[in-house]
C-alpha positions, 0 to 999 in steps of 0.5 A: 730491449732484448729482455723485452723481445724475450719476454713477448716471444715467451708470452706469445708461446703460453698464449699459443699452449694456452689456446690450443690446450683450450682447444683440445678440452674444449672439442672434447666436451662438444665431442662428448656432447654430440655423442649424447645427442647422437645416442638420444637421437637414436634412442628416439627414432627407435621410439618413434619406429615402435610408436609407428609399428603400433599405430599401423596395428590400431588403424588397422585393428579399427578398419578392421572393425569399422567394415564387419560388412559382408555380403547377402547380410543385412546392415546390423543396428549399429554399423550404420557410420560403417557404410560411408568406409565401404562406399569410399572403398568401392568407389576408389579414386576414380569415384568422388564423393561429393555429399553423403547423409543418412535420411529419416528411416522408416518402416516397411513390412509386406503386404499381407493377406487376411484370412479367417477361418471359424473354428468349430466352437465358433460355428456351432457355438453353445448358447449359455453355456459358461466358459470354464474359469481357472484360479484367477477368474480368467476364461480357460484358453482365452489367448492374449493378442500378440503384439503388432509387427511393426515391421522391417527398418529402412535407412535410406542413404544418399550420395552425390558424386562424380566418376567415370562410367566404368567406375560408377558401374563397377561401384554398382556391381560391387555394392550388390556383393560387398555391400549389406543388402541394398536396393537402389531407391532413386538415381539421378545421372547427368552424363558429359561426352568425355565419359563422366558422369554425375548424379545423385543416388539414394540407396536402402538398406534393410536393419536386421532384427535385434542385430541378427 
């Protein structure tokens, strides 16, 4: 019998050793474990701060570039998507904008008057007398017609939003110092009580030739 109590109290022992011995390993493994994690962890949020840092860089490298618009210049061929960035930038928070789309652009070229004056061969023209010819054939000093100025292109913009009063006129204000040269077209305005306002507004904007 006391064989049998000795023999248990002895197994209970090893089973105790045994346990805590499978104890210490195992806690070192998870231990080592949790270091490697914790090391990649780091390493990653290290990556992820570079990755941001760059990506505030390129977004700013593109805004930069998207709004080359300044002002008392003309809207450069090209950088027509740039102008919906400087309407957003005007009208801040206080002005939402609603639609915004580009219209069919056209042509316009000022009125001009026509004026003829003879020269003095064509007053006192010599009658059967030849024009002098050169190697080709050709009249000497017969100019060639230039071509017709098609004139300057317009793109019309239009826009429906809603602000307040002082937003919409500080908008107004702005975009005739921010903004390429511009000239408002239309504006239709529906005015409440508690100071907002809105309406449709149609903008031009004159494109410089050969993008100067």
């Amino acid at each position: 019998m006391n064989n049998i109590a000795t023999n248990l109290v002895a197994l209970f022992i090893v089973l105790i050793v045994v346990f805590f011995a499978g104890r210490i390993f195992l806690l070192a493994d998870v231990k080592t474990q949790l270091t490697q994690a914790e090391s990649k962890l780091a390493e990653h949020q290290t990556q992820q701060t570079t990755l941001e840092a760059e990506y505030e860089k390129l977004k700013n490298r593109v805004k930069n570039s998207e709004v080359p618009l300044r002002s008392n210049k003309l809207l450069i061929a090209g950088q027509e998507a740039s102008l919906l960035r400087s309407v957003i930038d005007l009208g801040g928070k206080s002005m939402r904008l609603n639609s915004y789309s580009m219209l069919p652009s056209f042509m316009v070229k000022p009125a001009e008057e026509e004026s003829y004056t003879e020269s003095p061969s064509q007053s006192t023209g010599n009658i059967g007398e030849l024009p002098q010819l050169d190697e080709q054939g050709m009249p000497v000093g017969l100019a060639e017609e230039d071509e017709e100025w098609p004139g300057v292109e317009i793109i019309p913009v239009k826009m429906t939003f809603t602000s307040t009063y002082r937003s919409f006129g500080k908008f107004l204000s702005d975009a005739g110092k921010s903004m390429p040269v511009n000239s408002v077209r239309s504006m239709d305005l529906l005015m409440k009580s508690d100071g907002i306002v809105k309406g449709t507004l149609i903008m031009n904007f004159p494109v410089a030739e050969n993008g100067n």
